[in-house]
N, C-alpha and C positions, 0 to 999 in steps of 0.2 A: 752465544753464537748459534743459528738457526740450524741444525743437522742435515736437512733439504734444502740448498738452494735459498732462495729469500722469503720463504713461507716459513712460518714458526708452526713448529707440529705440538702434538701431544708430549713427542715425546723432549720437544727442548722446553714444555713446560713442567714438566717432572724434574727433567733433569736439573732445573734452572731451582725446582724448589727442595730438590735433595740436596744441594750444593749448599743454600740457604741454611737447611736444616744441621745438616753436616757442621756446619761453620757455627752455625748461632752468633754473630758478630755483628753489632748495629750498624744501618746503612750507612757508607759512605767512610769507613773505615777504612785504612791504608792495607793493602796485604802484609799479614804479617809473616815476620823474618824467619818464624817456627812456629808450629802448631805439634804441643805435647797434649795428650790424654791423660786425665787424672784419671790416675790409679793405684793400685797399692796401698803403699803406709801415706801417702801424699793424700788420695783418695778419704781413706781412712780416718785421718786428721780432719780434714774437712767436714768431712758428715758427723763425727765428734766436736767439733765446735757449731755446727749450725743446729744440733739438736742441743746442747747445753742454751743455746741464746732462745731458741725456741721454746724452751720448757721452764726455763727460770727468769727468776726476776732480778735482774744484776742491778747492782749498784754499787758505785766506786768512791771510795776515802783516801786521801791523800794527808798523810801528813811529813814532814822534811824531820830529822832526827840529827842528833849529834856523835859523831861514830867518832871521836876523837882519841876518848880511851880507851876503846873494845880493840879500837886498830893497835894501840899501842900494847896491850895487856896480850890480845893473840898473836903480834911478832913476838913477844916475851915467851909465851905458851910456845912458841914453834921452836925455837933454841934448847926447847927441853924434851921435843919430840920426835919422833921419827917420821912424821907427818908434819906438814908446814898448813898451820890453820890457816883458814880462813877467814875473811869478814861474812863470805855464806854460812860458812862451819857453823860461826856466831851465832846467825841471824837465827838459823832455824834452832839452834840450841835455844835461845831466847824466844821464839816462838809458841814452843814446849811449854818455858815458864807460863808465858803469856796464858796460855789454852791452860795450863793448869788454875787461873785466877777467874778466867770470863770462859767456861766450860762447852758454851753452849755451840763455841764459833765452832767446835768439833765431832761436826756431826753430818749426817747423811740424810736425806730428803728420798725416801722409798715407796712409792705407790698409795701418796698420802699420810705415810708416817714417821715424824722426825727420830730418827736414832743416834742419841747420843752418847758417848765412846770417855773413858776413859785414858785410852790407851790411845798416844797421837803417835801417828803413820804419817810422816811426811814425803811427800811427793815432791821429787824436784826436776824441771824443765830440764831434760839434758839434750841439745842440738847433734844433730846429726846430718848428711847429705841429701837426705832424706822428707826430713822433717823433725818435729818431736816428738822423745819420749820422753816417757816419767819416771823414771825407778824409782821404789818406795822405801826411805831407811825407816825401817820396823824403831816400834819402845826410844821413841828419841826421847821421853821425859826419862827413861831411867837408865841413857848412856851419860857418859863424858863429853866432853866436845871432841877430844883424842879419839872417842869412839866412833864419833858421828864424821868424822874426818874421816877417819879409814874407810869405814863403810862407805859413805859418798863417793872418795874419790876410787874408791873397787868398783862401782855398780858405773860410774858415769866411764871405767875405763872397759867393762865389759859391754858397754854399749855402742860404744863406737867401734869394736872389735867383732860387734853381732855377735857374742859369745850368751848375751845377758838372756836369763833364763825366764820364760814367761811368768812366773809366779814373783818375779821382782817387781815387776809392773801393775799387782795388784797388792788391795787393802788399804790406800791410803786413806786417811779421815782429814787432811787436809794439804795444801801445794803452795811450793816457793817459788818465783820466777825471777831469776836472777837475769836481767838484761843490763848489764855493765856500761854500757856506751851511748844512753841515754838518760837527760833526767829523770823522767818518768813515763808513765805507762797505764794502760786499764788491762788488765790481765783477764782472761777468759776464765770462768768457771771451769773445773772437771766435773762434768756428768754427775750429776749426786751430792756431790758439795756442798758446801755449804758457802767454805771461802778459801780465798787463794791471795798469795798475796805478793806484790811485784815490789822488786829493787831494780833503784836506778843505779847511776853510777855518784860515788861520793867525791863532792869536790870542796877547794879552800874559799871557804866563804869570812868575810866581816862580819861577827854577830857582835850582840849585847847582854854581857856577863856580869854582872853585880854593877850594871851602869856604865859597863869599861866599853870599849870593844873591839875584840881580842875576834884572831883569825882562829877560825875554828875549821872541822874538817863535817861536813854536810852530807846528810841523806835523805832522797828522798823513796816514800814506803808508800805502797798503794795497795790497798784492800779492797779486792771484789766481794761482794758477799748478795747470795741468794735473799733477798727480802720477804720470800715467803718465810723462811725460817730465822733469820736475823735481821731484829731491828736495831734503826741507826745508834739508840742508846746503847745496845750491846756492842756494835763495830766498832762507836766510839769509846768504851772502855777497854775493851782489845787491844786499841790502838795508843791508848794510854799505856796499858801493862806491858807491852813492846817494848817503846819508848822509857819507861824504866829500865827494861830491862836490858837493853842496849846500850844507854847510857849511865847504868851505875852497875857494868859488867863482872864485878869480883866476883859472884854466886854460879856467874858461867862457866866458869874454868876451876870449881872445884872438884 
């Protein structure tokens, strides 16, 4: 609206284009019902995933898995714990294995040179009001699952308590993302990574068992992995050694 009378000035064409600028919303957009400013750990997350998509070369694997006796083996394992496992608890202990068979997915991507680790640092997705963080349970290849259990569920309860101490959130060499309420997913790199890798949620499916077919209980696992430093031969043996390791669980829970 013209600030003078029916003459459009200077000044209602600045104002007209700071309003614009202000807003950045394509024309002919409804007003909207709020207008928040990114900032913060919101902010934060943001410019962390658009420099990881910027800088790497992502590519995603998907394969479905059979979690029928891990579920049954970790309610057994909780009846003897002071902690109630989980099928995450599992997942990432079996990960550990995994990374110990195909070495290379555990590694870092550093100003042109690949660094790879030994010792697997898992990172896992923990929500918040916020947004996400990651806390990193340290030496998952040489805990328990009983161990990886405790730890997890300490770091994921100090963090929604904002208690959780900055150095939990660094050193991982690889991330879980546990998103329950979906089949599947393409999970974002962390900065440096190499790979990360998303759970869906497991459901009762029909499969095909020695010819038979018998109701099983279903999951699907999805592998990001940086392409400059992993190729798909490598991802795809990862995801094989998973997949073992998921589905012939007794090694887990020693």
């Amino acid at each position: 609206m013209p600030t003078s009378g029916a003459r459009i000035t200077e000044a209602d064409v600045r104002a007209y284009a700071e309003s614009q600028t202000a807003t950045k919303l394509p024309p002919g957009v409804p007003t909207p019902s709020s207008s928040v400013e990114m900032t913060g750990m919101r902010k934060g997350i943001a410019d962390h995933m658009r420099s990881s998509i910027a800088n790497t070369a992502q590519l995603s694997f998907f394969l479905e898995v059979d979690v029928t006796d891990v579920q049954q083996m970790r309610r057994d394992a909780s009846k003897d714990s002071d902690t109630t496992i989980t099928l995450a608890h599992a997942i990432i202990k079996a990960c550990a294995a995994a990374i110990g068979r195909v070495p290379a997915i555990n590694s870092i991507l550093s100003e042109g040179t690949v660094h790879q680790f030994d010792e697997v640092n898992v990172g896992f997705a923990a929500a918040l009001d916020e947004g996400l963080i990651v806390p990193v349970i340290q030496g998952v290849e040489q805990k328990s699952i009983s161990e990886v259990a405790v730890e997890m569920d300490d770091l994921a309860t100090k963090a929604k308590d904002g208690t959780l101490l900055p150095d939990a959130v660094l050193g991982g060499t690889f991330t879980v993302s546990v998103l329950g309420i979906v089949d599947g997913f393409t999970p974002i790199l962390n900065a440096g990574q190499s790979a990360i890798l998303g759970v869906g949620r497991s459901v009762q499916k029909p499969v095909v068992r020695r010819n038979e077919v018998v109701v099983r209980e279903m999951l699907t696992l999805s592998l990001t992995v940086d392409h400059q430093t992993i190729d798909g031969a490598v991802a795809a043996a990862f995801m094989r050694r998973l997949q073992q390791a998921i589905e012939r669980p007794a090694s887990l829970f020693k």
